[in-house]
C-alpha positions as CSV (number, residue, x, y, z in Angstrom):
1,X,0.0,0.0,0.0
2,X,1.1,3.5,-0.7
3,X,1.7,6.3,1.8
4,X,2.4,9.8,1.5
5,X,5.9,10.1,1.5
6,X,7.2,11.4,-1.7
7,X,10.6,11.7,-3.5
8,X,12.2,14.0,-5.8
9,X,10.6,12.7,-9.3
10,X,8.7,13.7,-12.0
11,X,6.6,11.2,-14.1
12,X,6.2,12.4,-17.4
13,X,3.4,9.9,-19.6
14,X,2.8,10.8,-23.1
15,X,-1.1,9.5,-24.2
16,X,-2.4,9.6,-27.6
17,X,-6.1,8.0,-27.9
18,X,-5.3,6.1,-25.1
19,X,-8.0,7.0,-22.2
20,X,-9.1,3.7,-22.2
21,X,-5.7,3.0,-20.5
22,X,-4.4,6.4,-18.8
23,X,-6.1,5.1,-15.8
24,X,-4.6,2.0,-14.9
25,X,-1.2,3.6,-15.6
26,X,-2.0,6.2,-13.4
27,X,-3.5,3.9,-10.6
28,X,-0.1,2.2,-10.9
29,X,2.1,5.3,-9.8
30,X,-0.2,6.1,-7.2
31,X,-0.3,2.6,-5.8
32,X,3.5,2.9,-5.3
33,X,5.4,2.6,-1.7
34,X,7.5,5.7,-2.8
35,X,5.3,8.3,-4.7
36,X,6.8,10.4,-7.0
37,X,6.5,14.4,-6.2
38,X,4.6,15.3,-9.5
39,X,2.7,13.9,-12.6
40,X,3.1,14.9,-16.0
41,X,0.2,14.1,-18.6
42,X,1.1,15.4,-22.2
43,X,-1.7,14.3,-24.3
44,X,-0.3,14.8,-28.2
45,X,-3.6,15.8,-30.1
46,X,-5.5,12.9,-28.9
47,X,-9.1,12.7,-30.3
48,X,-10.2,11.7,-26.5
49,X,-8.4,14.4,-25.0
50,X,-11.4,15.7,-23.0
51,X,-11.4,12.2,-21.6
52,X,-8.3,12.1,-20.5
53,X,-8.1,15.5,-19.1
54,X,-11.1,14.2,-16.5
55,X,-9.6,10.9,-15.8
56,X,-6.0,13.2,-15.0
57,X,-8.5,15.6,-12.8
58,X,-10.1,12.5,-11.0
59,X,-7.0,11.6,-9.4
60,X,-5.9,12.0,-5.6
61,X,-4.0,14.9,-4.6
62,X,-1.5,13.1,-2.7
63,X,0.8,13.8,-6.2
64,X,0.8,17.0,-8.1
65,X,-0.8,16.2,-11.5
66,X,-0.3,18.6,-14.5
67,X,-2.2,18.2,-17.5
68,X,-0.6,19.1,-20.9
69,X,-2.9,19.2,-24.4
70,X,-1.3,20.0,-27.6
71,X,-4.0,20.5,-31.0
72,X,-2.1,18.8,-33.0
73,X,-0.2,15.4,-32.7
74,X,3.5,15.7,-33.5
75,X,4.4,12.3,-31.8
76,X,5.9,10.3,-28.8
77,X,9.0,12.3,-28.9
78,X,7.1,15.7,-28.9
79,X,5.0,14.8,-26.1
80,X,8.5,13.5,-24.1
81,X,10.5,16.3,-24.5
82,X,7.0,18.7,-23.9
83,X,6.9,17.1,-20.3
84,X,10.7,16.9,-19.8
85,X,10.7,21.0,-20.0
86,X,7.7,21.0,-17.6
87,X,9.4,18.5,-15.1
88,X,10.3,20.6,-11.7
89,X,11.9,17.8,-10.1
90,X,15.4,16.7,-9.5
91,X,14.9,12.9,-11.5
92,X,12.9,12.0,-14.5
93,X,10.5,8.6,-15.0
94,X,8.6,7.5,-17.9
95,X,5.6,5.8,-18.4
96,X,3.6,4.6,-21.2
97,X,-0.3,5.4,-20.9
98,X,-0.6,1.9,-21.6
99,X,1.8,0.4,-19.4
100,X,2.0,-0.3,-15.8
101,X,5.0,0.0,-12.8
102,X,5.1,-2.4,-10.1
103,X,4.6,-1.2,-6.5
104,X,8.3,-0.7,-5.1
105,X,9.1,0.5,-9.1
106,X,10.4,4.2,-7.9
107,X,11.6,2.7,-4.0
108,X,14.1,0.7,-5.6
109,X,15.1,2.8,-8.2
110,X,14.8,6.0,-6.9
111,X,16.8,4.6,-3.6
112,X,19.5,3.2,-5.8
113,X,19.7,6.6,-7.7
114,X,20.2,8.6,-4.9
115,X,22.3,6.3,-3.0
116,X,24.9,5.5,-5.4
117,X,24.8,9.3,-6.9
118,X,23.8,7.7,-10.1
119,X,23.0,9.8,-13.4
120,X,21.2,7.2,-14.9
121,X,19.4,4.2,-14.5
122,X,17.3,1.1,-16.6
123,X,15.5,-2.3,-15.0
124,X,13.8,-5.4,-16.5
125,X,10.2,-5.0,-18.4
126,X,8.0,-7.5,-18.8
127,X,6.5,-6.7,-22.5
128,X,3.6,-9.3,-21.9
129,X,2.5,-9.0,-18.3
130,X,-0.3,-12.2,-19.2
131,X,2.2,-14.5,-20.0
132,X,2.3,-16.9,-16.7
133,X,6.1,-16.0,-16.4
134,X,5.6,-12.2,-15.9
135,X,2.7,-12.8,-13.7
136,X,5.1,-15.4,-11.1
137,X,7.9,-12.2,-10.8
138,X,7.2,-11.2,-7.1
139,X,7.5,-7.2,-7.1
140,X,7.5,-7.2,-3.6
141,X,10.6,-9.4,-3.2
142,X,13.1,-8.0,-0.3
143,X,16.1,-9.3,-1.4
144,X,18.5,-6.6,-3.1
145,X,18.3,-6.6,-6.7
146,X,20.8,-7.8,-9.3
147,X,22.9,-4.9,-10.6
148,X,25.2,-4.3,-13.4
149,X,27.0,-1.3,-14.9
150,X,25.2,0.8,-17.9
151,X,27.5,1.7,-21.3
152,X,27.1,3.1,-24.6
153,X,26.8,-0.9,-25.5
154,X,24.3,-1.6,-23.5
155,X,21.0,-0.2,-26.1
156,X,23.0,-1.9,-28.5
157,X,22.2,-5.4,-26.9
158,X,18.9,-4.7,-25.2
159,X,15.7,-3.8,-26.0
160,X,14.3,-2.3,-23.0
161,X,11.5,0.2,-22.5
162,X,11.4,3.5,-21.9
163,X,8.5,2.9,-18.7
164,X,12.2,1.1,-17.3
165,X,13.8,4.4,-17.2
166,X,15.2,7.0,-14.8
167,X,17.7,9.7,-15.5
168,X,19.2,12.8,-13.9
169,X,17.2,16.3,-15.1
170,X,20.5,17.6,-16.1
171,X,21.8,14.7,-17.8
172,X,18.9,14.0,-19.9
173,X,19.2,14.6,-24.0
174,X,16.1,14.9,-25.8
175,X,14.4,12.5,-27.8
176,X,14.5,13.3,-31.6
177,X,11.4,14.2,-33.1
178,X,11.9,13.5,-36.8
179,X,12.2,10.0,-35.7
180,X,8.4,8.1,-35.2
181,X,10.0,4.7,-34.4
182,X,13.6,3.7,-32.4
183,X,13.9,7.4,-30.8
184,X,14.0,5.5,-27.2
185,X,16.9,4.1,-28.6
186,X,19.0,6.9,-30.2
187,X,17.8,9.2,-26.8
188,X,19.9,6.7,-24.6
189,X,23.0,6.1,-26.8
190,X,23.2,9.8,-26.9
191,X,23.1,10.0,-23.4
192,X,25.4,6.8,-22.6
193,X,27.7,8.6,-25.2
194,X,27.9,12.0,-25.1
195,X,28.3,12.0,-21.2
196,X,30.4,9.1,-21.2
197,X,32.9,8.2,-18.4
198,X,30.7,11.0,-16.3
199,X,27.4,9.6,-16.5
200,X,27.2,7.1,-13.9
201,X,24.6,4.4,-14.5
202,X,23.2,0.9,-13.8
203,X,20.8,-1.7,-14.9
204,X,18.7,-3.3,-12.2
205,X,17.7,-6.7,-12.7
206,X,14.8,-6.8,-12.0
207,X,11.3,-6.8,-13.5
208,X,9.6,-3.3,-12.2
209,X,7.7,-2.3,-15.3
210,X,5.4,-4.1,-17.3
211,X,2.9,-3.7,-20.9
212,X,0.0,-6.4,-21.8
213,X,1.2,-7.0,-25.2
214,X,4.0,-8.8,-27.1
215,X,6.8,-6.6,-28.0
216,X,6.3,-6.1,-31.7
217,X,3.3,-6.6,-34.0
218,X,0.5,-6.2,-31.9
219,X,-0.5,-2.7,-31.3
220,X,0.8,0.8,-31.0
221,X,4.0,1.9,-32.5
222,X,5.8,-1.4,-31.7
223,X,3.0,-3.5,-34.2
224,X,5.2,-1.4,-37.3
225,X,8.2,-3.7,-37.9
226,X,9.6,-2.7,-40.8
227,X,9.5,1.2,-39.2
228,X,11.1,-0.5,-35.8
229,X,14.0,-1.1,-37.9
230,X,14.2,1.9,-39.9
231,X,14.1,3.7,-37.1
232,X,16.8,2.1,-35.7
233,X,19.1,1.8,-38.5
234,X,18.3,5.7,-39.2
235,X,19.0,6.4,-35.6
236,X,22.2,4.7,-35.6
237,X,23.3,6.6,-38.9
238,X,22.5,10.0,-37.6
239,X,24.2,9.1,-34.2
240,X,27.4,8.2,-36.3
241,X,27.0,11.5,-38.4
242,X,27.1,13.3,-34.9
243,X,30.1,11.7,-33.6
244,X,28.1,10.3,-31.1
245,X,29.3,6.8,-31.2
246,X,32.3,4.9,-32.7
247,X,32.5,3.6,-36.1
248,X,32.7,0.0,-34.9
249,X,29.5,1.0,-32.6
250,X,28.0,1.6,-35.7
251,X,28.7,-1.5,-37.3
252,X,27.9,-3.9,-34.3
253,X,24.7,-1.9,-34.5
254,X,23.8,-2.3,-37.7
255,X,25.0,-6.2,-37.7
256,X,22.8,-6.6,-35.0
257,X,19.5,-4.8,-36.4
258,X,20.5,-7.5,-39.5
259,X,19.8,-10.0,-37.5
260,X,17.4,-9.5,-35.3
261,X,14.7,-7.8,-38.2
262,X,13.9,-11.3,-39.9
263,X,13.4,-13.0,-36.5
264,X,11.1,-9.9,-35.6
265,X,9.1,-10.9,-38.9
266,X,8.9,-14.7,-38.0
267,X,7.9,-13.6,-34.2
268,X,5.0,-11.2,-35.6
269,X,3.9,-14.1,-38.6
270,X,4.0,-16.9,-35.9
271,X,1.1,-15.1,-34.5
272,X,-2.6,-14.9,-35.5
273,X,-2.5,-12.5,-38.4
274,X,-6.0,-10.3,-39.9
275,X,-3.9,-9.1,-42.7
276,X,-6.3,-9.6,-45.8
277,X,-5.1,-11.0,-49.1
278,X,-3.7,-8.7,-51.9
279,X,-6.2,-6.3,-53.8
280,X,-5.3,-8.4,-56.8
281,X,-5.8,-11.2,-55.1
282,X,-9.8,-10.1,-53.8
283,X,-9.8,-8.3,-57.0
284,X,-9.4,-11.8,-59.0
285,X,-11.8,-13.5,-56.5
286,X,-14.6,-11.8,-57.0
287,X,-14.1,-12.0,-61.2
288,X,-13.7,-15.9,-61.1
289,X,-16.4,-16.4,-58.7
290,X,-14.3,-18.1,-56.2
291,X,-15.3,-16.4,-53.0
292,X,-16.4,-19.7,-51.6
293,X,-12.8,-20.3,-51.5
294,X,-11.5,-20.1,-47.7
295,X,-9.1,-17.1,-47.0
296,X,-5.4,-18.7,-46.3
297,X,-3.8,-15.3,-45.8
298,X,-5.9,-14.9,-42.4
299,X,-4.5,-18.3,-41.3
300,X,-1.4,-18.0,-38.8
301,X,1.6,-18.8,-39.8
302,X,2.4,-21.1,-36.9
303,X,-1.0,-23.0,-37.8
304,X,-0.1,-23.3,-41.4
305,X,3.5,-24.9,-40.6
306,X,2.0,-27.3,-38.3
307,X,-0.6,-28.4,-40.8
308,X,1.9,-28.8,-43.7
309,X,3.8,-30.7,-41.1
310,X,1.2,-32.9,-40.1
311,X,1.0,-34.2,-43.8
312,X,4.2,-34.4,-44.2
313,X,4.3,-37.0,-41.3
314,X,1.1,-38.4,-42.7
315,X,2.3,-39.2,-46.2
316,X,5.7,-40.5,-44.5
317,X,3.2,-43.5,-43.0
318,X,4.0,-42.0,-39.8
319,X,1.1,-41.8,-36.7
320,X,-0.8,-39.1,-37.6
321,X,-1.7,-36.0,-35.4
322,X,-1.2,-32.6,-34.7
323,X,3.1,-32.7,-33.9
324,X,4.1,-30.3,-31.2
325,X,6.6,-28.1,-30.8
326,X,9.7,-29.8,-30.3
327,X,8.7,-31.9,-33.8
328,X,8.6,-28.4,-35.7
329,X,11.6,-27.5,-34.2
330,X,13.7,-31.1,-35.0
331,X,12.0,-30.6,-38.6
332,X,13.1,-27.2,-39.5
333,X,16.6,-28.4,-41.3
334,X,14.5,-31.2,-42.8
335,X,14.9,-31.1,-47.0
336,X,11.3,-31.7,-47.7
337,X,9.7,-29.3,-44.6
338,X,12.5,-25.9,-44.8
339,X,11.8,-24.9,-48.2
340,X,7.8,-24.8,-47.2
341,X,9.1,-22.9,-44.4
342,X,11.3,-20.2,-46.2
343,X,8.2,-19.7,-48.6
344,X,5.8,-19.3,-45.9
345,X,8.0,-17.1,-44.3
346,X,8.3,-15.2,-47.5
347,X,4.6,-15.1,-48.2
348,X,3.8,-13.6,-44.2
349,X,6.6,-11.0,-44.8
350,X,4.8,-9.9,-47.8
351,X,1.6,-9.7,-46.4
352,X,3.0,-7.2,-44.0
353,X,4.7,-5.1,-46.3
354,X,8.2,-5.7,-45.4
355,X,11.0,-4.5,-47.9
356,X,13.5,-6.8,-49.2
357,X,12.8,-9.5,-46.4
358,X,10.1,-11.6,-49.1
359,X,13.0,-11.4,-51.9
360,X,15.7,-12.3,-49.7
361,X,14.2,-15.8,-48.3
362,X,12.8,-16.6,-52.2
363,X,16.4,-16.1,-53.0
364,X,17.8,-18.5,-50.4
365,X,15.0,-21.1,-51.1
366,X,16.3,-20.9,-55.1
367,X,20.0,-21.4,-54.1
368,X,19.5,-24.1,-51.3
369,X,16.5,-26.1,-52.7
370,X,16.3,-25.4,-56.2
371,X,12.9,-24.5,-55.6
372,X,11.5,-21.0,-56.6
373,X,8.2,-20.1,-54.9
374,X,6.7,-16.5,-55.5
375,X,5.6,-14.9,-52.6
376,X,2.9,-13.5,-54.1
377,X,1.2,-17.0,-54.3
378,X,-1.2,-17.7,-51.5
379,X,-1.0,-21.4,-50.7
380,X,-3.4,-23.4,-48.3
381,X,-2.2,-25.7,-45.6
382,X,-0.8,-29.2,-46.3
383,X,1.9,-28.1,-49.2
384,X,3.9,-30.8,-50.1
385,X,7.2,-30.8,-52.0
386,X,8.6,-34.9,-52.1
387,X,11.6,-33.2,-54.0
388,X,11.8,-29.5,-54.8
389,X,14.6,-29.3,-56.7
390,X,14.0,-27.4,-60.3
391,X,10.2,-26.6,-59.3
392,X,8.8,-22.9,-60.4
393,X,5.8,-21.7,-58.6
394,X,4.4,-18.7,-59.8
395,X,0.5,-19.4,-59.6
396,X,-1.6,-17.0,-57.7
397,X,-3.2,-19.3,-56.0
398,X,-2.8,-22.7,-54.4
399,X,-5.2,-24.9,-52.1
400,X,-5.1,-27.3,-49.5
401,X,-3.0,-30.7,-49.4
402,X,-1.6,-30.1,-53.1
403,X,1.4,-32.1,-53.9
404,X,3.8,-30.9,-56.0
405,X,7.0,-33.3,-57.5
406,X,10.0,-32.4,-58.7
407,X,10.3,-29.9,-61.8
408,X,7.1,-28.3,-61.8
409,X,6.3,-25.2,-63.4
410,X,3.1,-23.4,-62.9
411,X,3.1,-19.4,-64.4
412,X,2.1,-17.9,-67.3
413,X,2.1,-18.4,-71.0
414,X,4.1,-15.3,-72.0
415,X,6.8,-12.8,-70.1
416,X,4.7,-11.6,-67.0
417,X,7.6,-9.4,-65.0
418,X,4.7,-7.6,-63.5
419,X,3.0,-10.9,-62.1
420,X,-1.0,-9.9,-63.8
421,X,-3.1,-12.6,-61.6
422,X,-4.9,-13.2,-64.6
423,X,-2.3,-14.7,-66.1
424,X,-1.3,-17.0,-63.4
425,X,-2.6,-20.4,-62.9
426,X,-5.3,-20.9,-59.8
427,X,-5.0,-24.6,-58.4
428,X,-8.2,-26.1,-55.9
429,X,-7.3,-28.6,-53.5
430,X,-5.7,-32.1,-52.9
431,X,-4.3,-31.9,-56.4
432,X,-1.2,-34.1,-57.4
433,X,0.9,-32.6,-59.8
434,X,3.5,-35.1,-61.5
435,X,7.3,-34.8,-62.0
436,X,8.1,-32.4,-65.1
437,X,4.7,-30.9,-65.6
438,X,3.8,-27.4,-66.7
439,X,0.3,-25.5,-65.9
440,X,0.2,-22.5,-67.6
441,X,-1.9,-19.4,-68.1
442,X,-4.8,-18.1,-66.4
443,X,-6.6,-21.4,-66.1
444,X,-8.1,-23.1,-62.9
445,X,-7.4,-26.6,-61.8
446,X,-10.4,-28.8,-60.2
447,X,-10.1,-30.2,-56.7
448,X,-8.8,-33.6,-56.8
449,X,-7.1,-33.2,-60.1
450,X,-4.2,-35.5,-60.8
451,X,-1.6,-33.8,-63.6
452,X,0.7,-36.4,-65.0
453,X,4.2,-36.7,-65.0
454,X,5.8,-34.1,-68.1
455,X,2.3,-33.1,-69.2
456,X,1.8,-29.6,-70.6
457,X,-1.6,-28.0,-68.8
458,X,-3.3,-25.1,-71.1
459,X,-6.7,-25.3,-70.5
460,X,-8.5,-25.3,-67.5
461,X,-9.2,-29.1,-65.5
462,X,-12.2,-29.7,-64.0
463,X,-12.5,-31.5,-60.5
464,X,-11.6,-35.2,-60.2
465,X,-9.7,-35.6,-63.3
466,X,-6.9,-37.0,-64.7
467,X,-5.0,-35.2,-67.3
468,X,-1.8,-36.5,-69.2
469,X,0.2,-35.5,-72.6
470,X,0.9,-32.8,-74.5
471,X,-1.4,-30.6,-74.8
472,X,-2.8,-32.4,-71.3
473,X,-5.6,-34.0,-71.9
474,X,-8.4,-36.2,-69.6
475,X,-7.9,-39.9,-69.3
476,X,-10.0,-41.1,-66.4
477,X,-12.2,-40.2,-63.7
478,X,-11.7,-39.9,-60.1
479,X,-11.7,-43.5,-59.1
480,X,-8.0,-43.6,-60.5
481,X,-6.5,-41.2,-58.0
482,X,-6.4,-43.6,-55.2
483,X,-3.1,-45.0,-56.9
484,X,-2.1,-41.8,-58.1
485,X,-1.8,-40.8,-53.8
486,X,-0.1,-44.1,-53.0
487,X,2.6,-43.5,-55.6
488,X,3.4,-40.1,-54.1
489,X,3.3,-41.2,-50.5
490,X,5.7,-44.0,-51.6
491,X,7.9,-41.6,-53.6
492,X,7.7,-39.9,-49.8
493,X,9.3,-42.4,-48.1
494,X,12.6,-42.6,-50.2
């Protein structure tokens, strides 16, 4: 429980639309054992402003609240550096409007500050606080926390929140506004750097800050992950431009945004996604009267991986079921199950409108596998490549449990640089297509179609055929597949 004993901070908390949430951050500093002397609200031309301004009037008077409105919204940074020149008191805290502190947050902190003389200081954050690990962290745990010392390296190798923060009035820099995304970031290696050897700081390890969603891709700034990096990368150019940092700091920077922007985009596409499919996509849809057809670009990426898994296994005369976690993982460097993963992981880049990042893992499919998948194809869950190797896929669409041998091509009749969906093959589910064959043009293949091996597709094929030759043309009916399956499962197993 709180009391009235305060301490020479000022909490400044930016909010933009974000009354729904002011007021559990704010319940949150005044539930603290150690209140801070003032609160700073900057609202930054929020449409709920009014809102806000009641819920900041509402509160007790134990803390000195100050409520800042600006007309127009000029961003995070803005609204920062707005409440940084308002700040009377001695230390500065930060706080998300939709983020939380735990209880002894500013007692530990703020006793460590003071204590040690310190100019600076960052703690644990738990991005997720309904994750069962955040909620087990005991913030009321006596025991001295973990400490270690703060460098210009340290935002280099982290990724901690601003709401973790406390820094010295006099010491702080401010937070460039030009930049929308990764000015946290650049504001504390300016700070780290251009006091250097006289700023005096330390990272608490501990958990005293917390947010109820995952770290990228959810909501709020963080959800943009191409402008996270581009931030970052940008921040770390200017910072080098400035002589704020080193040239090697640059580079470990840089090396390290490499890396960790395509594991952002798996984290994000391993989640429930409501991206839609292209326009051309819907566009096509509606003109081939196929909106019966089920929506694969709203399926998770996680779910889609286990699903092509599961067949995999399947058609390997394996037990069936749904295989866990640890079975993805052990099949990842598999030769039948990473090229689906590279495409898939191309295709849910693409949906998000990340640069480069689709291209990039098309190219290493081509040079590792042989196998060139567009991401612009939507496929349905159950893919299945026996052998990859000198397979083309450049249809714009692709259903469920379709088996594709090696050497297939599926794109248009003539040079389509532009990729007109038109143009591009649409295939229906559990379709076999043999070793060599070609199905080109803007022609739609039936469910439970079965293309033979070297056959040169033209026309369209309706459901439960069999097609063979060049041109490809209809042998038998459905009841021929069943052999058709077994060949391919055996073809599996080799």
């Amino acid at each position: 429980m709180s009391c009235n004993v305060s301490c020479d901070v000022s909490v400044v908390i930016p909010t933009y639309n974000s009354s729904g949430t002011l007021k559990r951050a704010l319940d949150s500093v005044y539930g603290q054992s150690l209140l801070p002397r003032e609160i700073i609200v900057v609202d930054d031309g929020s449409n709920d402003w009014e809102q806000a301004r009641l819920i900041a009037a509402s509160c007790p008077d134990r803390i000195s609240i100050h409520f800042i409105h600006t007309d127009k919204n000029q961003g995070v940074s803005a609204a920062r550096n707005i409440g940084i020149s308002a700040a009377q008191c001695r230390y500065l805290a930060f706080l998300d409007s939709d983020d939380v502190w735990y209880t002894d947050k500013i007692a530990i902190q703020y006793g460590l500050m003071t204590s040690r003389n310190l100019d600076f200081s960052m703690h644990q954050y738990c991005h997720d606080m309904s994750c069962l690990r955040c909620d087990s962290v005991d913030s009321h745990d006596s025991s001295s926390p973990s400490l270690s010392s703060l460098s210009p390296w340290t935002p280099l190798l982290r990724n901690d929140s601003t709401n973790s923060v406390m820094v010295l009035k006099q010491k702080m820099v401010s937070y460039d506004t030009s930049l929308r995304r990764g000015e946290d970031f650049k504001c504390y290696m300016e700070l780290l750097s251009k006091h250097g050897s006289d700023c005096s700081g330390l990272y608490i390890r501990r958990v005293l800050a917390g947010g109820f969603k995952s770290t990228i891709g959810v909501s709020g700034l963080s959800q943009d992950v191409k402008g996270m990096h581009a931030g970052r990368t940008l921040g770390l150019k200017r910072l080098l431009e400035e002589g704020k940092i080193s040239m090697v700091q640059y580079l470990v920077g840089m090396g390290m945004e490499t890396v960790k922007y395509p594991v952002r985009v798996l984290k994000v596409g391993l989640r429930p996604s409501s991206d839609p499919a292209s326009g051309a996509s819907r566009h096509l849809e509606k003109n081939r009267g196929a909106n019966n057809r089920p929506d694969n670009n709203k399926i998770p990426l996680r779910q889609l991986l286990y699903r092509d898994l599961a067949r995999q296994i399947e058609l390997e005369g394996k037990p069936a079921g749904r295989p866990g976690l640890g079975g993805l993982l052990r099949r990842l460097l598999h030769h039948r199950f990473l090229p689906i993963v590279l495409c898939r992981a191309s295709r849910a880049a693409r949906l998000r409108n990340l640069p480069v990042l689709p291209e990039l893992l098309t190219y290493l499919n081509i040079v590792l596998f042989g196998l060139e998948v567009t991401p612009r194809c939507e496929i349905g869950p159950g893919i299945f490549f026996p052998h990859p190797s000198g397979t083309v896929v450049g249809a714009w669409r692709i259903g469920s449990n379709v088996t594709i041998l090696q050497g297939v091509t599926l794109g248009a009749k003539r040079m389509d640089l532009g990729f007109d969906c038109g143009l591009r093959p649409e295939v229906g589910d559990n379709v076999v297509l043999g070793a060599g064959a070609k199905i080109l043009g803007g022609i739609q293949i039936g469910d439970n179609v079965t293309v033979g091996a070297n056959s040169v597709v033209v026309d369209s094929v309706e459901a439960g055929s069999t097609v063979v030759g060049i041109p490809a043309r209809r042998i038998s009916p459905q009841r021929h597949r069943n052999h058709d399956l077994e060949t391919t499962a055996s073809v599996s197993k080799r």
